[in-house]
MARBA-3410 file (N, C-alpha, C, O; in Angstrom, 1 decimal):
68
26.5,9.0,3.4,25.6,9.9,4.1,26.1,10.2,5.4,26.7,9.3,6.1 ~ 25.8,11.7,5.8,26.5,11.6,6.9,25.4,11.0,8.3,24.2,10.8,8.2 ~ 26.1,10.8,9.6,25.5,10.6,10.4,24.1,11.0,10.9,23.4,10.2,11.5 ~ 23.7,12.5,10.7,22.5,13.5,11.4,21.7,12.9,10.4,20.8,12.2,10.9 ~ 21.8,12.8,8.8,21.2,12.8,7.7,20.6,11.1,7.8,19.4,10.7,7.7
21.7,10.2,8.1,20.9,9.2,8.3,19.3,9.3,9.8,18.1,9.0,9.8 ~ 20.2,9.9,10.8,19.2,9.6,11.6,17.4,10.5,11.7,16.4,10.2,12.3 ~ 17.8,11.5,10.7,16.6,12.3,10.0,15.9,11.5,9.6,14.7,11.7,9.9 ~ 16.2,10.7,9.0,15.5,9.8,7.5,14.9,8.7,8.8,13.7,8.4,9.0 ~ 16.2,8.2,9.6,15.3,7.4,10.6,14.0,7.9,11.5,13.0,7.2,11.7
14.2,9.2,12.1,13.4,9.9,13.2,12.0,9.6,12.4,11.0,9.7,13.1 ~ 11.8,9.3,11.4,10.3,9.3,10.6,9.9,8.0,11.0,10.4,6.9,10.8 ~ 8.7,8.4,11.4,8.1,6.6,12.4,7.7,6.1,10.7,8.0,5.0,10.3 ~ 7.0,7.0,10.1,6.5,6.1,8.9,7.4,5.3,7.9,7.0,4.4,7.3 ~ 9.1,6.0,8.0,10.0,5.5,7.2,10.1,4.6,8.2,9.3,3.7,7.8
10.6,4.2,9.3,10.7,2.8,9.5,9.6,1.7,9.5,9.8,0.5,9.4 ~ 8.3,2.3,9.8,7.2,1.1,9.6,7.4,0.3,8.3,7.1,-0.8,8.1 ~ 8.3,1.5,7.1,8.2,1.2,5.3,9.6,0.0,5.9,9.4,-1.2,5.7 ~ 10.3,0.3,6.3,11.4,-0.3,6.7,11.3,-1.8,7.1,11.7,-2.8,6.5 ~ 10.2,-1.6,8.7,10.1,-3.6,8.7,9.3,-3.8,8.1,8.8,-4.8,8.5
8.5,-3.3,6.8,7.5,-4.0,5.9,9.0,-4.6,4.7,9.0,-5.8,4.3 ~ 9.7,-4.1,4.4,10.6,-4.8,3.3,11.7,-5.2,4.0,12.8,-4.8,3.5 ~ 11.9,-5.8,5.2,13.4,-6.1,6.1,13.5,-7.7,5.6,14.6,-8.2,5.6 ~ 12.5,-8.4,5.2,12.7,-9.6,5.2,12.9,-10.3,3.7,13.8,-11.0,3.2 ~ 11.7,-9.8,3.3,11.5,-9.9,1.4,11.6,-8.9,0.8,11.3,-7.9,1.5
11.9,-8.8,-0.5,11.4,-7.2,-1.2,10.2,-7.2,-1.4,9.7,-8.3,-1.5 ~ 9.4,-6.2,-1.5,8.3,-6.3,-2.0,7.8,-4.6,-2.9,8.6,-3.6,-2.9 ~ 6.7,-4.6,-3.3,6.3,-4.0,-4.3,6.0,-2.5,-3.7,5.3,-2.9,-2.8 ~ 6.0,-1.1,-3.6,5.6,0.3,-3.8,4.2,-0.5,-3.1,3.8,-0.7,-2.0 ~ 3.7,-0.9,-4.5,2.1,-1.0,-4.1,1.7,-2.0,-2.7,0.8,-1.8,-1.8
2.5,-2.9,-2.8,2.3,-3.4,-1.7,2.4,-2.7,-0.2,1.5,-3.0,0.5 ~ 3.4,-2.0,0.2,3.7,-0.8,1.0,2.5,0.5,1.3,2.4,1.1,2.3 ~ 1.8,0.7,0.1,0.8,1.5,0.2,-0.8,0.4,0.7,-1.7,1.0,1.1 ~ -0.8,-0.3,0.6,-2.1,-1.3,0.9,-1.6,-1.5,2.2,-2.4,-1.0,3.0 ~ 0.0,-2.4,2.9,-0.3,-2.1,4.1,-0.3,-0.9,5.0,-0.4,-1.3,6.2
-0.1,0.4,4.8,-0.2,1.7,5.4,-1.4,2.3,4.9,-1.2,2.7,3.8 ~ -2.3,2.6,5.3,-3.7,2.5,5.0,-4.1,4.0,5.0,-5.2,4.2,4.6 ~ -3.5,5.1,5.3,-3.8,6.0,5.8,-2.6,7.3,5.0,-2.7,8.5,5.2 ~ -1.7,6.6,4.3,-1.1,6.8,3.2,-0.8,7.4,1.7,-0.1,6.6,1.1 ~ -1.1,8.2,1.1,-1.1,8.3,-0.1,0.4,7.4,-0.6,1.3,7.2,0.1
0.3,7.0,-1.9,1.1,6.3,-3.0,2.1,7.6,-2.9,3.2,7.4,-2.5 ~ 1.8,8.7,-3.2,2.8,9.4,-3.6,3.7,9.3,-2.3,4.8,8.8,-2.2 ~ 2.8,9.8,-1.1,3.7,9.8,0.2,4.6,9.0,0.1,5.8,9.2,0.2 ~ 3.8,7.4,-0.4,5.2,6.3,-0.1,6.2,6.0,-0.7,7.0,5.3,-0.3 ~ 6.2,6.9,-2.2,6.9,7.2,-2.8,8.3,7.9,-2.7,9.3,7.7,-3.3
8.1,8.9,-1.8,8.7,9.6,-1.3,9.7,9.5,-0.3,10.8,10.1,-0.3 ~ 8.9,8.3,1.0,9.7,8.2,1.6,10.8,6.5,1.3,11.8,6.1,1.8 ~ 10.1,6.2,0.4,11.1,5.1,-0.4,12.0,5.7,-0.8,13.0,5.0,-0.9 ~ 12.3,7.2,-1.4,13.0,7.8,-1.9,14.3,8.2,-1.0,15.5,8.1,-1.3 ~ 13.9,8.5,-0.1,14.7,9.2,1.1,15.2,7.7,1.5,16.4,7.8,1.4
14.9,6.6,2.0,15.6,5.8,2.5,16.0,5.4,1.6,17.1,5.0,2.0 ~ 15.9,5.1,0.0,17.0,4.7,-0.7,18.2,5.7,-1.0,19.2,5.2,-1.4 ~ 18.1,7.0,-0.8,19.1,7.9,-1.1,19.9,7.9,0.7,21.1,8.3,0.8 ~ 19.4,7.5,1.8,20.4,7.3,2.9,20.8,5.8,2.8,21.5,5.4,3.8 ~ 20.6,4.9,1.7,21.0,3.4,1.5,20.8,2.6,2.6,21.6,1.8,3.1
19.5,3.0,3.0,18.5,2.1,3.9,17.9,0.6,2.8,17.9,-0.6,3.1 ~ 17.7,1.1,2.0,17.0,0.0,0.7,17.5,0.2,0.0,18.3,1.1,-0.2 ~ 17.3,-1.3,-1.2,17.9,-1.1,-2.6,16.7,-1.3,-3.3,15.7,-1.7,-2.7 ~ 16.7,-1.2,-4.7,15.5,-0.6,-5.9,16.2,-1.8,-6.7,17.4,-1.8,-7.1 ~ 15.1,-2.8,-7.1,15.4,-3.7,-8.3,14.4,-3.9,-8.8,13.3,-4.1,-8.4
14.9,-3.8,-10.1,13.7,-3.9,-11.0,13.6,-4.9,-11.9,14.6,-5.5,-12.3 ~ 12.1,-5.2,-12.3,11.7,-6.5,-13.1,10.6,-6.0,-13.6,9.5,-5.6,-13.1 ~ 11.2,-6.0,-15.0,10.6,-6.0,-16.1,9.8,-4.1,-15.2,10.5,-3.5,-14.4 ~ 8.4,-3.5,-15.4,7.8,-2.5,-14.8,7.5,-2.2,-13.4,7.0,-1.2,-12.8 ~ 8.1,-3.7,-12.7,8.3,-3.8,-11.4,9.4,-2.9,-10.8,10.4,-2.4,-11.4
9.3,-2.7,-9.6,10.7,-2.1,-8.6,10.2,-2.9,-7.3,9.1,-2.8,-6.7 ~ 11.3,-3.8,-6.9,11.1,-4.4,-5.6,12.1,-3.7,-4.7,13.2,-3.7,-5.1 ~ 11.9,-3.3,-3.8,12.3,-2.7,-2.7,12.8,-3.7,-1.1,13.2,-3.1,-0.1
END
C-alpha cells in the first residue's frame, strides 16, 4: 500500500479507535460493535475492511469466528 493510502485509512478517528480496541488481543467484529456504541455492525465492518486491506490487522478464523 502506498504511503497517502495508508495514511487515509489512518486519518479515520473511528479506524483507529477499531485499532486500539484489537492492539493488544484479537478480538471478535461483535465485540468492536458493542464497544463503539454509536456504530452500526455494517460500519464496523467496513472499516475492518479498509484496515485489513492497508495491513493494519490480520483476519483469523475459528471455526464461524474471525478474530481480528
Amino acid at each position: 500500500m502506498m504511503g497517502s493510502d495508508l495514511l487515509r485509512t489512518l486519518n479515520n478517528p473511528r479506524r483507529r479507535e477499531i485499532l486500539r480496541l484489537c492492539w493488544h488481543e484479537p478480538v471478535q467484529a461483535g465485540e468492536i460493535h458493542r464497544a463503539l456504541t454509536d456504530v452500526t455492525f455494517g460500519a464496523v465492518s467496513q472499516h475492518l475492511r479498509h484496515l485489513r486491506d492497508a495491513g493494519l490487522i490480520e483476519v483469523k478464523r475459528h471455526g464461524r469466528e474471525r478474530h481480528y
